[in-house]
DSSP file (Angstrom, degrees, kcal/mol; ACC not computed):
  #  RESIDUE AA STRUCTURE BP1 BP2  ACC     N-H-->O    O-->H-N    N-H-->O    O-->H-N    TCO  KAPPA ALPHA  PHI   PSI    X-CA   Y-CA   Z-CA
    1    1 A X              0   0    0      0, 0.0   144,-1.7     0, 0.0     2,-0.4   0.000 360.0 360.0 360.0 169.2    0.0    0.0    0.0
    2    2 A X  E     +AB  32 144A   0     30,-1.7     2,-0.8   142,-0.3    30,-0.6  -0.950 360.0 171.1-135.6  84.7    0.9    3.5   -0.9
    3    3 A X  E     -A   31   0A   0    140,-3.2   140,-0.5    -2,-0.4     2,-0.5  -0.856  22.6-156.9-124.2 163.3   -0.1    6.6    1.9
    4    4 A X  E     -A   30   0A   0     26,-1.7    26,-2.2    -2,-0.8     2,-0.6  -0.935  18.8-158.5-106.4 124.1    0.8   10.3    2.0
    5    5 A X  E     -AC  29 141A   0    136,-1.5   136,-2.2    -2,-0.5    24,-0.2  -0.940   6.7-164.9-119.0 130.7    0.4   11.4    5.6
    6    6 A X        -     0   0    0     22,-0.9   133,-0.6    -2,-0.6   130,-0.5   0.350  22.2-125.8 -72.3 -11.6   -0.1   15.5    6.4
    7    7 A X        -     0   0    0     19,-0.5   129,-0.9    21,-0.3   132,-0.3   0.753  37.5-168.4  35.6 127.5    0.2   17.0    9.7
    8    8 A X  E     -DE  26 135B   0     18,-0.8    18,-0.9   127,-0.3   127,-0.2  -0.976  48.8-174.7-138.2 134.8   -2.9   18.9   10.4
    9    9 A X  E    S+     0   0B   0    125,-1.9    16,-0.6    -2,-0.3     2,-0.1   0.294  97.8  13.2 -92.8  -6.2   -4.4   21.5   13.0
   10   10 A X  E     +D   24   0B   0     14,-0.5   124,-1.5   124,-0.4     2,-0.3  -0.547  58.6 158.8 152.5  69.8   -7.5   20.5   10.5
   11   11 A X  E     -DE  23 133B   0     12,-0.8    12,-2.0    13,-0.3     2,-0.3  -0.788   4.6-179.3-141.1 167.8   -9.1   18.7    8.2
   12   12 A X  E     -DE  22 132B   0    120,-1.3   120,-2.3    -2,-0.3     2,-0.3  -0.871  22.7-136.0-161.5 142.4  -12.8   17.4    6.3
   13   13 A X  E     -DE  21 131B   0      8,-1.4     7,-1.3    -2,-0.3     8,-0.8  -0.808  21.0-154.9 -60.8 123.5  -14.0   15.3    3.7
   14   14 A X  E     -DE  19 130B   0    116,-0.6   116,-1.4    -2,-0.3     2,-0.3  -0.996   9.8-174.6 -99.1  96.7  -16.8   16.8    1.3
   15   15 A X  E >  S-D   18   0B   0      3,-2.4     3,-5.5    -2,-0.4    -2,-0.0  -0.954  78.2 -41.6-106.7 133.6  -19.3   14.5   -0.7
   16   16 A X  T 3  S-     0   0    0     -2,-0.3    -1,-0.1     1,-0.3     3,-0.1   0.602 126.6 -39.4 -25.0  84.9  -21.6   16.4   -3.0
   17   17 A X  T 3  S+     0   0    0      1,-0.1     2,-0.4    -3,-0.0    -1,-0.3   0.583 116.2 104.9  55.4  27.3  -22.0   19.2    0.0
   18   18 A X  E <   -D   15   0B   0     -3,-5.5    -3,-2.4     3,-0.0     2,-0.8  -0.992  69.5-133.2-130.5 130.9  -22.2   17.0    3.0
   19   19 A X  E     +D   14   0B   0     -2,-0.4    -5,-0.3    -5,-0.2     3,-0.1  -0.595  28.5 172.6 -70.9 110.9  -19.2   16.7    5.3
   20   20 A X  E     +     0   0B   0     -7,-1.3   102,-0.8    -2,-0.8     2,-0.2   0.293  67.6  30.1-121.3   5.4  -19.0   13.1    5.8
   21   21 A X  E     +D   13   0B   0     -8,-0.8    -8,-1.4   100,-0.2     2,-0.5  -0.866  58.3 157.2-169.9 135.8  -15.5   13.6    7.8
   22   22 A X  E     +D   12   0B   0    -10,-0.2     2,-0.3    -2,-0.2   -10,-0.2  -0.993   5.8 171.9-145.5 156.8  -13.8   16.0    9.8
   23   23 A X  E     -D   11   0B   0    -12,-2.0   -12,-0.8    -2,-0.5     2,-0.2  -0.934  20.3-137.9-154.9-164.4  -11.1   16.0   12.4
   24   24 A X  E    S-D   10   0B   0     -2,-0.3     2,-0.5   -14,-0.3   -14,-0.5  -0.165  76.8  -4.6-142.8-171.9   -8.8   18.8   14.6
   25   25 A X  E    S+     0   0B   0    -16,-0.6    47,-0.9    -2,-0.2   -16,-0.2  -0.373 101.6  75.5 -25.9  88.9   -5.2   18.4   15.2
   26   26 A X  E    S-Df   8  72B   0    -18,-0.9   -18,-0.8    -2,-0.5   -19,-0.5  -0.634  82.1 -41.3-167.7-119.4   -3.7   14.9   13.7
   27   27 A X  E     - f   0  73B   0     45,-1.4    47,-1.6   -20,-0.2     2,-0.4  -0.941  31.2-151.2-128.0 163.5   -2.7   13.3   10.4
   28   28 A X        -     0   0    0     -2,-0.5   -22,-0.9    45,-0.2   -21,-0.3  -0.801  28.2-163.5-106.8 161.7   -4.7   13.5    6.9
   29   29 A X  E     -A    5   0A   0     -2,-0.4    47,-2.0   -24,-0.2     2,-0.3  -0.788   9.8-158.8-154.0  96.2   -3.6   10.0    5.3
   30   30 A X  E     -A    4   0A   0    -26,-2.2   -26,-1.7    -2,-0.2     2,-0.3  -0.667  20.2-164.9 -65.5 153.3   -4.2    9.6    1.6
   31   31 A X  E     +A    3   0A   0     45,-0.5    47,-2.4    -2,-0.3     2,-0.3  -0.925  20.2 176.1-149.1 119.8   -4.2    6.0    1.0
   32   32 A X  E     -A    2   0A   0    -30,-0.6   -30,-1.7    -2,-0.3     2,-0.5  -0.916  24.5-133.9-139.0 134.1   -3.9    3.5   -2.4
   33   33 A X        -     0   0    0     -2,-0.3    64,-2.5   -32,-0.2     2,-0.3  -0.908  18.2-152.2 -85.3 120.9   -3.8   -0.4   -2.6
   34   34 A X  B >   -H   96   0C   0     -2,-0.5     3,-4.0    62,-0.3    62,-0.2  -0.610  27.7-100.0-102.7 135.1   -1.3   -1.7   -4.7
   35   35 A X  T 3  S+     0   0    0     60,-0.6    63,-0.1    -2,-0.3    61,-0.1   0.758 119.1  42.8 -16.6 -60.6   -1.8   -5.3   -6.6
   36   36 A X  T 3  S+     0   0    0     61,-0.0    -1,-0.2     2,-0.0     2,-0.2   0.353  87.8 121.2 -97.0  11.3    0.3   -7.6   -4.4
   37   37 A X    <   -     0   0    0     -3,-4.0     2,-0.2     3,-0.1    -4,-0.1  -0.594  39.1-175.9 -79.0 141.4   -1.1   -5.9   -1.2
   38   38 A X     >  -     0   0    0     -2,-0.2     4,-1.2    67,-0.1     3,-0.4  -0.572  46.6 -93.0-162.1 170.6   -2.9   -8.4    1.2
   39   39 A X  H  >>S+     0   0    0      1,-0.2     4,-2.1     2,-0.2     5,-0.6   0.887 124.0  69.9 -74.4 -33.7   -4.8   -7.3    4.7
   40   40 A X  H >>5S+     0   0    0      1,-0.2     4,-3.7     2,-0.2     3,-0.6   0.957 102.5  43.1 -43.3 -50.6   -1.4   -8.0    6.6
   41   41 A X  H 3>5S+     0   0    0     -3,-0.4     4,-1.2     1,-0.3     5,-0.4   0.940 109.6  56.0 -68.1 -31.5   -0.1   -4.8    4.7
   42   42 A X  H ><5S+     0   0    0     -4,-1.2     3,-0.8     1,-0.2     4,-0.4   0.902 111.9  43.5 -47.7 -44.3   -3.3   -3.0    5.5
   43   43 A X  H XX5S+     0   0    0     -4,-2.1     4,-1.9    -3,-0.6     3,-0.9   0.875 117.2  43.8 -88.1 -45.4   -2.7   -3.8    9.4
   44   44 A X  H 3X<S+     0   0    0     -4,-3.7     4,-0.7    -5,-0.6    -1,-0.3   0.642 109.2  53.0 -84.5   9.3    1.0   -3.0    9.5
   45   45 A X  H << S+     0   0    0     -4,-1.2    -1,-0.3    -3,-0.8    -2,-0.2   0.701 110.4  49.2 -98.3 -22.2    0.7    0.0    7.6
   46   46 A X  H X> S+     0   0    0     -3,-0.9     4,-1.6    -5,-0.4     3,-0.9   0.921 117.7  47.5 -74.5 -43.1   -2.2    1.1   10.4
   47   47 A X  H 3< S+     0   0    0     -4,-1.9     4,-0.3     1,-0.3    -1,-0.2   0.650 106.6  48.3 -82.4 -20.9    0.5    0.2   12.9
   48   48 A X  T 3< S+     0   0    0     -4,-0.7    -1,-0.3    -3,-0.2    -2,-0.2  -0.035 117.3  46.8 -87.3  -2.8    3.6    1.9   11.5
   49   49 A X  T <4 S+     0   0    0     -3,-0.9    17,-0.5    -4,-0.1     3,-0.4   0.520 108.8  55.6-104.4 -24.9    1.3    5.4   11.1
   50   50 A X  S  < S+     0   0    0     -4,-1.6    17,-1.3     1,-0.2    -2,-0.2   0.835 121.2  28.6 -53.7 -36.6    0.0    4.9   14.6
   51   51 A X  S    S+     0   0    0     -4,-0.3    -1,-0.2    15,-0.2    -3,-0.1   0.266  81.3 119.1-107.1   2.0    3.5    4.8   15.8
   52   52 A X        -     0   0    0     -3,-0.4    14,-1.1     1,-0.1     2,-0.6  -0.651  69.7-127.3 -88.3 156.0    5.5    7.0   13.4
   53   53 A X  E     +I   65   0D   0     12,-0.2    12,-0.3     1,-0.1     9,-0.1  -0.959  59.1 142.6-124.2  94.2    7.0   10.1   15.9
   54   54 A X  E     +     0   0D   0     10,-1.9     2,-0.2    -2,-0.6    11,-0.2   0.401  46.5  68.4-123.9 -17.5    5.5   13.0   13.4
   55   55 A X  E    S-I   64   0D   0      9,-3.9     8,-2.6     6,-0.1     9,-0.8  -0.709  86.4-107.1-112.8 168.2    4.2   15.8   16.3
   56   56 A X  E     -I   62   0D   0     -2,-0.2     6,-0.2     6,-0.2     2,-0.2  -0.466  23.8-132.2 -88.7 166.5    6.5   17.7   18.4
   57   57 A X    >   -     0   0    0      4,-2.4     3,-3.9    -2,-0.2     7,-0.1  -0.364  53.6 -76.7 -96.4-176.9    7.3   17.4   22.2
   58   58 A X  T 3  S+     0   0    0      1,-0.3    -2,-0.0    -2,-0.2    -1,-0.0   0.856 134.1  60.5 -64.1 -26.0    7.5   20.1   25.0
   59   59 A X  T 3  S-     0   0    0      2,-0.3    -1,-0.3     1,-0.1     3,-0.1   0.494 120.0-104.0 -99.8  20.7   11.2   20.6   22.9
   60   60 A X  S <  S+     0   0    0     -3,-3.9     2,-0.4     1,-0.3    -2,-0.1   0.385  79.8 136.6  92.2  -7.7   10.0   21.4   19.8
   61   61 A X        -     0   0    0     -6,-0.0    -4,-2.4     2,-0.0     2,-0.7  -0.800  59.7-128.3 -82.3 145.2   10.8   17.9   18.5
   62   62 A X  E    S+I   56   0D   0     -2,-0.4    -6,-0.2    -6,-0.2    -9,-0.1  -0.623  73.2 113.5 -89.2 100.6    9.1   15.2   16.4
   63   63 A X  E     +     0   0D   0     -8,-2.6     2,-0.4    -2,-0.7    -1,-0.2  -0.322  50.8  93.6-159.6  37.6    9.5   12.5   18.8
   64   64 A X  E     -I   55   0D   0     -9,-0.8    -9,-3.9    -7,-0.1   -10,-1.9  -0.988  62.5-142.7-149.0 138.3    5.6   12.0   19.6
   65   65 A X  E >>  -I   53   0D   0     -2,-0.4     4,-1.9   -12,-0.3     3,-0.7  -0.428  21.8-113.7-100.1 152.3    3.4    9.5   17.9
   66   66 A X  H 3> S+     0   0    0    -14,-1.1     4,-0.6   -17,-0.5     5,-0.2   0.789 121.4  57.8 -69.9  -8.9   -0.6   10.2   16.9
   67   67 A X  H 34 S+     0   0    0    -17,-1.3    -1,-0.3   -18,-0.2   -16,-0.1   0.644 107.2  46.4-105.4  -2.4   -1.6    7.6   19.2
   68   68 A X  H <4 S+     0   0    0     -3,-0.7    -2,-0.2     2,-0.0    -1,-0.1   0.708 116.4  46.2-102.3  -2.5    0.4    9.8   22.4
   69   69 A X  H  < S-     0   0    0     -4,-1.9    -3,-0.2     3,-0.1    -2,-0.2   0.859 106.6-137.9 -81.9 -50.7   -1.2   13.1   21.2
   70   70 A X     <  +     0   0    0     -4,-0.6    -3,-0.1    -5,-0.3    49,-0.1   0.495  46.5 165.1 144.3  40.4   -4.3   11.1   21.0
   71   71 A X        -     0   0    0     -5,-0.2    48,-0.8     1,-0.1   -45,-0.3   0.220  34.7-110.8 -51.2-176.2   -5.1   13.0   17.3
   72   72 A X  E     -fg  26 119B   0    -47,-0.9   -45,-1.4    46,-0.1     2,-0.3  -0.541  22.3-138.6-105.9 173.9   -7.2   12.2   15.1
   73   73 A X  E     -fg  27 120B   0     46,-1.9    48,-3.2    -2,-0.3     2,-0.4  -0.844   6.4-167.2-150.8 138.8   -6.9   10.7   11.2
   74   74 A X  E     - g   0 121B   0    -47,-1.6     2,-0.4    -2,-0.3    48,-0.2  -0.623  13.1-179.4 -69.2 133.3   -8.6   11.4    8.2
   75   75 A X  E     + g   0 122B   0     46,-2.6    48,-0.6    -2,-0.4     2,-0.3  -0.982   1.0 178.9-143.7 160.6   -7.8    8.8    5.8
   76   76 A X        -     0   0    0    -47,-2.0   -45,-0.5    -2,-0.4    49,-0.1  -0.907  33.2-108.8-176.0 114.4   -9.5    9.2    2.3
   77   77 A X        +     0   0    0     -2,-0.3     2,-0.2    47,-0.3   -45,-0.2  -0.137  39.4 170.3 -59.1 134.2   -8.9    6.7   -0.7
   78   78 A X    >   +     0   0    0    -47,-2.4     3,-1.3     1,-0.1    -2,-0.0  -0.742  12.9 178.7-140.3  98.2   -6.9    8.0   -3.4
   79   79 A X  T 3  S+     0   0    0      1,-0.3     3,-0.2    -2,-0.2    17,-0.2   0.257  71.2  81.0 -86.2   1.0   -5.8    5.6   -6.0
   80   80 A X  T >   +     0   0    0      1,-0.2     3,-0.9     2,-0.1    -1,-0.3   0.184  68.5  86.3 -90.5  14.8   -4.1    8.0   -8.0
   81   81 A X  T <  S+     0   0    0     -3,-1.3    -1,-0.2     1,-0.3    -2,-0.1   0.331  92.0  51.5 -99.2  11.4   -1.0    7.7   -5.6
   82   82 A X  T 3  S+     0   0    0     -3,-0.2    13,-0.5    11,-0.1    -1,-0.3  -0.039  80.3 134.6-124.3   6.4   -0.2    4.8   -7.8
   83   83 A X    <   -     0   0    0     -3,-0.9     2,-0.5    12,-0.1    10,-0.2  -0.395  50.6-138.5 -66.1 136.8   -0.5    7.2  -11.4
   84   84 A X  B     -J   92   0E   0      8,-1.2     8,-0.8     6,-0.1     6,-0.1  -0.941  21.8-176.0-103.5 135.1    2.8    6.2  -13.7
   85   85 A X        +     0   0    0     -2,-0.5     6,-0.1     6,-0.2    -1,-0.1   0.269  47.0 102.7-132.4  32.4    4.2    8.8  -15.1
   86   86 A X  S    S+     0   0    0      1,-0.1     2,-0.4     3,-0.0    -1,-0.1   0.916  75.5  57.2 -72.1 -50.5    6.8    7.5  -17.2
   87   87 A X  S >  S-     0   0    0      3,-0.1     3,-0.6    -3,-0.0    -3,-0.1  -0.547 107.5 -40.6 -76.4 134.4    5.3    7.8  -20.4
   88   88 A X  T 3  S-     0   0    0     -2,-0.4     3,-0.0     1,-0.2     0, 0.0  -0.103  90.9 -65.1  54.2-151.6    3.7   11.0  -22.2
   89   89 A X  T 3  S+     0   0    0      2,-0.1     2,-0.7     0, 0.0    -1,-0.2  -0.049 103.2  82.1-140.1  52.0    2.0   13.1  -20.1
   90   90 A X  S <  S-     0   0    0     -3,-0.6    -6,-0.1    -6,-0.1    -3,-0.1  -0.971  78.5-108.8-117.5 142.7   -1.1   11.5  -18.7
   91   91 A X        -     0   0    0     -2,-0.7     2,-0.3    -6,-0.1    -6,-0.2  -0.035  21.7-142.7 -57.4 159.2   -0.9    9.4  -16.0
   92   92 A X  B     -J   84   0E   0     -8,-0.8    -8,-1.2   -10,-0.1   -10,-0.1  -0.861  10.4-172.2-117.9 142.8   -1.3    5.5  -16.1
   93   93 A X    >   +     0   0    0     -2,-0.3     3,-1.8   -10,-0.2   -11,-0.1   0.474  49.6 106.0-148.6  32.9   -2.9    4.1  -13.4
   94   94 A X  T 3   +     0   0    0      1,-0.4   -11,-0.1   -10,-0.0    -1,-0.1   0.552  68.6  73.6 -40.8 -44.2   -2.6    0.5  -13.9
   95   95 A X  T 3  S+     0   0    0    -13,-0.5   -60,-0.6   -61,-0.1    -1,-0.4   0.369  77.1  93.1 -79.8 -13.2   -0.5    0.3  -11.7
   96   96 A X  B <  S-H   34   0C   0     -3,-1.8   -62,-0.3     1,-0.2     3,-0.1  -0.483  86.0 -90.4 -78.0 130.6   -3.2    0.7   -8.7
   97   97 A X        -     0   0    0    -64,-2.5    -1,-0.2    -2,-0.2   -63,-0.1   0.155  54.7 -90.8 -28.7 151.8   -4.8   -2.3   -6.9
   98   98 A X     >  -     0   0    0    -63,-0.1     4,-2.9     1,-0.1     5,-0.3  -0.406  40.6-111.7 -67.7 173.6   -8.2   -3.5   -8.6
   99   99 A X  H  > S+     0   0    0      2,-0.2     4,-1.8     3,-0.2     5,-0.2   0.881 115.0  63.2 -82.9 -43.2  -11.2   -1.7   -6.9
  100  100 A X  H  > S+     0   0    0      2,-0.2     4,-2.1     3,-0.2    -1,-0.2   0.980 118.5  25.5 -41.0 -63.5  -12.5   -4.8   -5.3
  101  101 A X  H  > S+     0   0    0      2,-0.2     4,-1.0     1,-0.2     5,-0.2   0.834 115.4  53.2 -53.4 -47.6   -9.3   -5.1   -3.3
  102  102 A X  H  X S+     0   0    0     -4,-2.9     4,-1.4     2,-0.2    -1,-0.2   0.758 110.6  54.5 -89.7   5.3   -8.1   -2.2   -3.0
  103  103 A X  H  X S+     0   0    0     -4,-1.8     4,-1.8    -5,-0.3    -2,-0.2   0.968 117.2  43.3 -54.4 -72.4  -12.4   -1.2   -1.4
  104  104 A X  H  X S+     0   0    0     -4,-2.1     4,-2.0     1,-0.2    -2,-0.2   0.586 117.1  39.8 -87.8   1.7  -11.7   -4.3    1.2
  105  105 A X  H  X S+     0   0    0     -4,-1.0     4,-2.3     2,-0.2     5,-0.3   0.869 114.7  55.9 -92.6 -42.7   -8.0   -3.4    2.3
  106  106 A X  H >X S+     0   0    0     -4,-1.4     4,-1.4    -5,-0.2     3,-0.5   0.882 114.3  37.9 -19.9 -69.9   -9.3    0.3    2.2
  107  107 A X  H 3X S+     0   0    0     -4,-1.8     4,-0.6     1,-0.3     5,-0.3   0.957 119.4  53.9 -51.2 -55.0  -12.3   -0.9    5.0
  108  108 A X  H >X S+     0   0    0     -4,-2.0     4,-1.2     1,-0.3     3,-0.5   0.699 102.0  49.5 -75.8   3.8   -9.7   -3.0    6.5
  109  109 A X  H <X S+     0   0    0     -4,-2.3     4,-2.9    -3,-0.5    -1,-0.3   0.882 114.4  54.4 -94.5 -40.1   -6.8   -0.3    7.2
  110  110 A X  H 3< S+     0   0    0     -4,-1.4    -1,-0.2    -5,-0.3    -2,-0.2   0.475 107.1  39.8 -69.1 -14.4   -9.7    1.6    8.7
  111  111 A X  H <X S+     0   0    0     -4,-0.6     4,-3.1    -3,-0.5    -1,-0.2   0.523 118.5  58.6-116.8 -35.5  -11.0   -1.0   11.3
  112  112 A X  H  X S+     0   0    0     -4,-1.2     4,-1.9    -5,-0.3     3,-0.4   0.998 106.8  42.2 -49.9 -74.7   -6.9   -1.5   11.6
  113  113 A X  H  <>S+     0   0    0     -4,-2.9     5,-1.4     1,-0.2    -1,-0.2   0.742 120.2  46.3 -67.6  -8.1   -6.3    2.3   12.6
  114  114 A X  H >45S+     0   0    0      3,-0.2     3,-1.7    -5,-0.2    -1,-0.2   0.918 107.0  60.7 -35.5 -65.6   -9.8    1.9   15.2
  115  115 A X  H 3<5S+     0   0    0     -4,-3.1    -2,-0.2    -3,-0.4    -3,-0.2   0.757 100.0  47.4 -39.1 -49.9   -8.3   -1.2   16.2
  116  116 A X  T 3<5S-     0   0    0     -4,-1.9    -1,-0.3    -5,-0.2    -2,-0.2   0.493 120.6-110.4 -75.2 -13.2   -5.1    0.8   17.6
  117  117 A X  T < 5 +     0   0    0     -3,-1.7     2,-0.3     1,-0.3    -3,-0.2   0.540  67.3 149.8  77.8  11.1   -7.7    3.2   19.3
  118  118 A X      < -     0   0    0     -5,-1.4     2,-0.8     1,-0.1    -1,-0.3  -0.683  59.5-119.0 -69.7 129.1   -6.9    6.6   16.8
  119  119 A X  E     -g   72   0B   0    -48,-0.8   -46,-1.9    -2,-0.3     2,-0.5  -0.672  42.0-158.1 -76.6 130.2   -9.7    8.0   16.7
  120  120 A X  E     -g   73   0B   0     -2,-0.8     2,-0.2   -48,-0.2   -46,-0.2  -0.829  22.6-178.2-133.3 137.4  -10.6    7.9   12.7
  121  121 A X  E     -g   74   0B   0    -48,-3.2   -46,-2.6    -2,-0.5     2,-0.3  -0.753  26.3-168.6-119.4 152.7  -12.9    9.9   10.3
  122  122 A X  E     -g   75   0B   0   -102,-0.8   -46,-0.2    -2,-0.2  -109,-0.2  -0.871  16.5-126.0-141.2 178.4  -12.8    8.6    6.5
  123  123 A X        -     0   0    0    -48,-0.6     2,-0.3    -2,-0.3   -47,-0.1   0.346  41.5 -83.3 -58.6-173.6  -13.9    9.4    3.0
  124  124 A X        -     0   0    0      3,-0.2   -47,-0.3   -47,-0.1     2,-0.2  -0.872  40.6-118.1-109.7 141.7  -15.8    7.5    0.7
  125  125 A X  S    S+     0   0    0     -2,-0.3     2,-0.6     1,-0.1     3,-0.1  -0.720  98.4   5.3 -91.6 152.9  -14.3    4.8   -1.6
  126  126 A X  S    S+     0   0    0     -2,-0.2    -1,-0.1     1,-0.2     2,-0.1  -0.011 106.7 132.6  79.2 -36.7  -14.5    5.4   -5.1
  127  127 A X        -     0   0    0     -2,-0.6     2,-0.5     1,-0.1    -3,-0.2  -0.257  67.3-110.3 -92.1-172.8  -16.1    9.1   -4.6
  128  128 A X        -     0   0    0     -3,-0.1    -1,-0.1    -2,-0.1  -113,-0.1  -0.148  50.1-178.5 -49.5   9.0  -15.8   12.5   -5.7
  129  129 A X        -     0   0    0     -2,-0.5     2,-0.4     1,-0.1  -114,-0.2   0.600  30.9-152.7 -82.2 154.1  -14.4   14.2   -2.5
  130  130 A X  E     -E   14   0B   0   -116,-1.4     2,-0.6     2,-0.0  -116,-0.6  -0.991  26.3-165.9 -98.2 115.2  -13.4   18.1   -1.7
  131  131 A X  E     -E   13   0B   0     -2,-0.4     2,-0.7  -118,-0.2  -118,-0.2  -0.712   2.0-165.6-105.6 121.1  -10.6   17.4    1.1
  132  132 A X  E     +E   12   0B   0   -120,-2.3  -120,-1.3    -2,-0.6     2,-0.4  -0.898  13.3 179.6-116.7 132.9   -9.8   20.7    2.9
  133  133 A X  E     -E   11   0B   0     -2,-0.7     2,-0.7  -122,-0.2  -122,-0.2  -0.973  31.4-158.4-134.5 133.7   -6.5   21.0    5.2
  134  134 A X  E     -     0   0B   0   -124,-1.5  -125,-1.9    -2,-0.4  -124,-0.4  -0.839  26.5-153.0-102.0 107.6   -4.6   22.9    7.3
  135  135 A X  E     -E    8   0B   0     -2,-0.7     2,-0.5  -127,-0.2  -127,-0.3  -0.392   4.2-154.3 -96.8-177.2   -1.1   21.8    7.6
  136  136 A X  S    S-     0   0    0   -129,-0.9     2,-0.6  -130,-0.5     3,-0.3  -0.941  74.5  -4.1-125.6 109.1    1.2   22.3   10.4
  137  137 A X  S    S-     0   0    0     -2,-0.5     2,-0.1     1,-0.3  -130,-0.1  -0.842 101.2-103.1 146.2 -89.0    5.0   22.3   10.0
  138  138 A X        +     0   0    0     -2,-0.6     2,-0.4  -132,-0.1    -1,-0.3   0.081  65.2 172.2 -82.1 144.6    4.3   21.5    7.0
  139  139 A X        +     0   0    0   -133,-0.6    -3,-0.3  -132,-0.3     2,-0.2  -0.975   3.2 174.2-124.6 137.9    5.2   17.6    7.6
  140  140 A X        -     0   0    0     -2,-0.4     2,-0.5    -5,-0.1  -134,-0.2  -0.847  13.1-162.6-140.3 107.4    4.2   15.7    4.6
  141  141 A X  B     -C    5   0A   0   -136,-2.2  -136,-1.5    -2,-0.2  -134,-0.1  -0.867  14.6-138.4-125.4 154.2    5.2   12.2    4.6
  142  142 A X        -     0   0    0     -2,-0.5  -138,-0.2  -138,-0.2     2,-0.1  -0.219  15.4-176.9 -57.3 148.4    5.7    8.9    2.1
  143  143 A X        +     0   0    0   -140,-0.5  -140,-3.2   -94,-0.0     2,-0.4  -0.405  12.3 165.3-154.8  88.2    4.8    5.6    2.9
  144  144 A X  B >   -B    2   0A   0   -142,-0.2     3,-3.4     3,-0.2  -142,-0.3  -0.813  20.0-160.8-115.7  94.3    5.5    2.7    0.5
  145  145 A X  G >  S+     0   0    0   -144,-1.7     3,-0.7    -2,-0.4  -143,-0.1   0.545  89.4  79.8 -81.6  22.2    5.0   -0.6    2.4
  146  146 A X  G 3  S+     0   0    0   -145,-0.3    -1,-0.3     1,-0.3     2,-0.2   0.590 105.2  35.0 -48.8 -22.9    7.0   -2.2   -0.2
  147  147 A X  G <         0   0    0     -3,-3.4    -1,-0.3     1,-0.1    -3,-0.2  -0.696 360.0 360.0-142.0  64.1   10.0   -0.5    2.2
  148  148 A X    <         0   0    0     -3,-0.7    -3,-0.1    -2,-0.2    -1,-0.1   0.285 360.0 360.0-119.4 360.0    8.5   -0.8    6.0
């Protein structure tokens, strides 16, 4: 699986003009299921964001995890985080789990980051969303579990 995680004071999900997610201070987490990706990756990818040391301590260092600020996540399916973009210039996006799959690892990375006790506000699979954020730092990080 594939996510981009934000640092946020802020964040909501939008479906045609109802907010269907919102959260305060924590992480926004775009999300994608890649082909060979199986619910184990879902759960260790839920456990490796739970734990990743992304907000600061009383010294101004990122050495404090979203489940010891006890923040929030957004997470909101994006499947374009798998777009190729070797050739021309429209994206490919082949390269992205099938929709069947990457729907139930989606549901299960979400009952994963529950699981862990983050409190977690989601998106829709498959729809249109307007995602509004305020980031903080800004801290924007990759997360390939091809490499955890």
């Amino acid at each position: 699986m594939r996510a981009v995680l934000q640092r946020v004071t802020d964040a909501s999900v939008t479906i045609d003009g109802v907010v269907t997610g919102k959260i305060d201070a924590g992480l926004l987490v775009f999300v994608c299921a890649m082909p060979a990706d199986t619910l184990a990756t879902a759960q260790d990818l839920a456990a490796k964001i739970a734990k990743l040391r992304l907000f600061k301590d009383k010294e101004g260092k990122m050495n404090l995890s979203l489940a010891q600020t006890g923040g929030s996540a957004l997470i909101v399916s994006q499947f374009t985080l798998a777009a190729d973009t070797s050739r021309g210039t429209r994206p490919g996006f082949s390269r992205a789990g099938h929709p069947d799959l990457a729907k139930s690892l989606y549901l299960h990375f979400i009952a994963s980051m529950r699981r862990l006790d983050i409190p977690t506000q989601t998106g829709e699979f498959g729809a249109e969303m307007s995602v509004s954020s305020t980031n903080q730092g800004p801290c924007t990080i990759w997360i390939d579990t091809e490499h955890l």
